[in-house]
N, C-alpha and C positions, 0 to 999 in steps of 0.2 A: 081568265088568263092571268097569269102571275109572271114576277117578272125575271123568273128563269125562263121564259120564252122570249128575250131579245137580242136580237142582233145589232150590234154597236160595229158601226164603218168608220175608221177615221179616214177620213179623204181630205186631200188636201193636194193642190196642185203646183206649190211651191217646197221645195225640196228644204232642209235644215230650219225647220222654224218648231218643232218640235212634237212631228205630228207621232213618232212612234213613241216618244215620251209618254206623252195621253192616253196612248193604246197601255203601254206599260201600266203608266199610274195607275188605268181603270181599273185592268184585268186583275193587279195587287187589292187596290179597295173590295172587288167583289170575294176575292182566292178571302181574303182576312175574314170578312163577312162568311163564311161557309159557305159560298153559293158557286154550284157547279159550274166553271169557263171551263173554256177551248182557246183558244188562242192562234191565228192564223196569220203568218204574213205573204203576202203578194206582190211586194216588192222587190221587182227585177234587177233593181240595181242595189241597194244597200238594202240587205235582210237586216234590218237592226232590230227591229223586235225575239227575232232568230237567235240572236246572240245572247239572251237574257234566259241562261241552263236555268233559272229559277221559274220558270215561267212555261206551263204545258204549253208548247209551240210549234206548228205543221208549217213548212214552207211549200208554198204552194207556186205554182209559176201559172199563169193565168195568160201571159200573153206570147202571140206567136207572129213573127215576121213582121213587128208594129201592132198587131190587132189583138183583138180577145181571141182566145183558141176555144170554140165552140165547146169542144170537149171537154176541157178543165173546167172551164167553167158551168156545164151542166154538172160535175162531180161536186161540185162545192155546194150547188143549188140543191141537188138533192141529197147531201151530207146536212146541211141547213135545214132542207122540210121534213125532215125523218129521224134527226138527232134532239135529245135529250140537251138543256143545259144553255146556260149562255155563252156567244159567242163576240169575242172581240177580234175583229181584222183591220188588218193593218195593213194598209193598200199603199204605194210606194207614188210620187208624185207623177213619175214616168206613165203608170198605166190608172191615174185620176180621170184624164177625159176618156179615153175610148171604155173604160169600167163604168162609168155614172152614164153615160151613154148608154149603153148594153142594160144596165141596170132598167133604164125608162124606156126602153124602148119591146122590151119582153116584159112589160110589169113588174117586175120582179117584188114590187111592194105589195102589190094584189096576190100573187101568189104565195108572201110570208103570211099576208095577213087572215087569207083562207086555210092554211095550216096551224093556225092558232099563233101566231109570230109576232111579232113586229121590229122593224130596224128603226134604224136611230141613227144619225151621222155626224160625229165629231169633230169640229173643223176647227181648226186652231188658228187665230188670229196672234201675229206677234206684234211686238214697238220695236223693231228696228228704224232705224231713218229713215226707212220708205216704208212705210206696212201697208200701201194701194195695193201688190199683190195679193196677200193673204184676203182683204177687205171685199177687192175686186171677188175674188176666187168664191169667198161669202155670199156677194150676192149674187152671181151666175147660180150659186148652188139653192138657193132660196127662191129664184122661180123658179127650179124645175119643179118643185114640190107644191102642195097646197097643205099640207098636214105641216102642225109644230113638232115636226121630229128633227130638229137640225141642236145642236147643245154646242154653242160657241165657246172652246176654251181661249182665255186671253193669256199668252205666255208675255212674262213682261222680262225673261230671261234678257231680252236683248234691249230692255228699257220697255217704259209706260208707252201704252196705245194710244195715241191723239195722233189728232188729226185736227189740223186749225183750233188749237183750243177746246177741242174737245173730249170728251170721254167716249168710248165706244156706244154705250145706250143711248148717249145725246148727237151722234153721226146719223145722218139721212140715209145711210143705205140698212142701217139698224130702223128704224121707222120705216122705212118703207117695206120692210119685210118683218115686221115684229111678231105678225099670227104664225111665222114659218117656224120662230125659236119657242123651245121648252123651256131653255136655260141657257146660263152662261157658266161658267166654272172659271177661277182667276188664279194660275200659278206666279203668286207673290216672291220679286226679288227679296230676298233676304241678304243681312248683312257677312261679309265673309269671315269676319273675326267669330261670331257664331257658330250658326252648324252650317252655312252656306259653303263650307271648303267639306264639307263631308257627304254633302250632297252632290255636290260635284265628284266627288271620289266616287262613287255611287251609279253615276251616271257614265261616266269614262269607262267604268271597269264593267258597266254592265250587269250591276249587283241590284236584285231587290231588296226592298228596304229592311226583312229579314236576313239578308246573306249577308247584309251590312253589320247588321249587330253581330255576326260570326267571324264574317272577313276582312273588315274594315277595320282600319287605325284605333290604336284602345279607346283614341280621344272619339271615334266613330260610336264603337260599341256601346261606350258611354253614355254618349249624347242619346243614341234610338234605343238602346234597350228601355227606356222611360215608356216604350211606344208608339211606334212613329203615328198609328193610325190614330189615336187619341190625338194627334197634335191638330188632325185637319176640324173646323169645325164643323158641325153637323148642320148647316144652311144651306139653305139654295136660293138662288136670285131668281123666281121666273121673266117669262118674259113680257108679264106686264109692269113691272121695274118695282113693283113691292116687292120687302123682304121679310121673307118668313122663317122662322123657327123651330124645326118640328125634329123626332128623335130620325136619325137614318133606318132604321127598322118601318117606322110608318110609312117612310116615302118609298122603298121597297115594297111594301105591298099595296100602296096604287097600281090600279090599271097603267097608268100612264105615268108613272116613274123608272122610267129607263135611263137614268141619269146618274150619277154616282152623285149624292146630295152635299159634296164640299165644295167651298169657294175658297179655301187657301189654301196653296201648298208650298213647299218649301223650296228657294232655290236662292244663290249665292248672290249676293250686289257686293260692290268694290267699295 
């Protein structure tokens, strides 16, 4: 199995902390990479992954009267076990519990994984003043699982992740579920005088980091036509808290690289 057989979920059960970001980010690192996405949102309330015309994107509506609608969601399972390509969806905070629910409760992992599949679940931690939601949200999501397919993004858009003095890797609910994560990915505030005000242009307008070098401010153009995807580096943190070095092509073809292999990305600090 290669790793155009995976399904990447961002779940996330707290709403604005930057979970369709992640979806975004991904689906752009694998589109550069030449590797066949789909792109899916299911988010009932803000399609925001929908709004990015850059980006091969299905909106799909998944729930019905509060609950999963049986039927939509058997179309997506078998669009999943019969389609070609990797897919990224983009699940809306609204339908996080009764989706990861439904998800475990038909297998839904046994049946990717007997189709030659595997998912993977992107859960975005942020540093706001409170991040116990996101954190909380983290560990509810790591025992339902026993496999490390969970890839922790830490958005530090809204400030650094601590908690009492800590770093995410050094928190108790990271230790107590450490065999759940593959990885973590860290989208790094950056300074605004920089390109942190062009990433934000970017992000407001709904531009990928391609339609930026076209649409965006000359001072935009400028800045990404260098490359945006050159700028991330090629690392990954697993989740036994060593860090290793290796080109993105290799970690693509792991069995077990379903992860986009950067730890930095670019975002505005004041």
């Amino acid at each position: 199995m290669t790793n155009s057989d995976a399904v990447h979920l961002s779940l996330q059960g707290k709403g604005g902390v930057g979970k369709s970001l992640v979806a975004s980010i991904l689906a752009q690192y694998l589109i550069a990479r030449e590797r066949p996405v789909r792109c899916m949102d299911t988010d009932p309330v803000n399609k925001t992954l929908s709004q990015y015309k850059g980006l091969p994107t299905e909106a799909l509506k998944l729930l019905r009267q509060g609950g999963i609608d049986q039927r939509a969601f058997d179309l997506l399972m078998e669009t999943l076990l019969t389609s070609d390509g990797i897919f990224v969806i983009d699940n809306g905070a609204a339908t996080f519990i009764p989706l990861w629910n439904y998800i475990l409760e038909n297998n839904v992992h046994d049946l990717l994984r007997e189709a030659g599949k595997e998912a993977v679940c992107a859960h975005c931690c942020h540093g706001r003043p409170s991040p116990g939601h996101t954190l909380n949200g983290f560990g509810q999501l790591a025992e339902s699982t026993s496999e490390p397919n969970i890839v922790v993004w830490i958005n530090e858009y809204f400030g650094h992740l601590e908690r009492g003095g800590k770093q995410f890797a050094e928190m108790k609910v990271f230790e107590d579920n450490r065999s759940k994560v593959f990885g973590t990915v860290a989208i790094i505030r950056r300074n605004q005088d920089t390109f942190g005000r062009d990433i934000g242009d970017m992000i407001s307008r709904k531009l990928t980091f391609e339609e930026l070098t076209t649409y965006g401010s000359s001072r935009s153009r400028r800045t990404m036509s260098r490359g945006w995807h050159s700028r991330i580096p090629r690392t990954t943190t697993p989740a036994n808290g060593s860090s290793r070095s290796r080109s993105s092509e290799h970690l693509l073809r792991r069995r077990k690289a379903r992860v986009t292999p950067c730890r930095q990305l670019l975002l505005s600090k004041k």
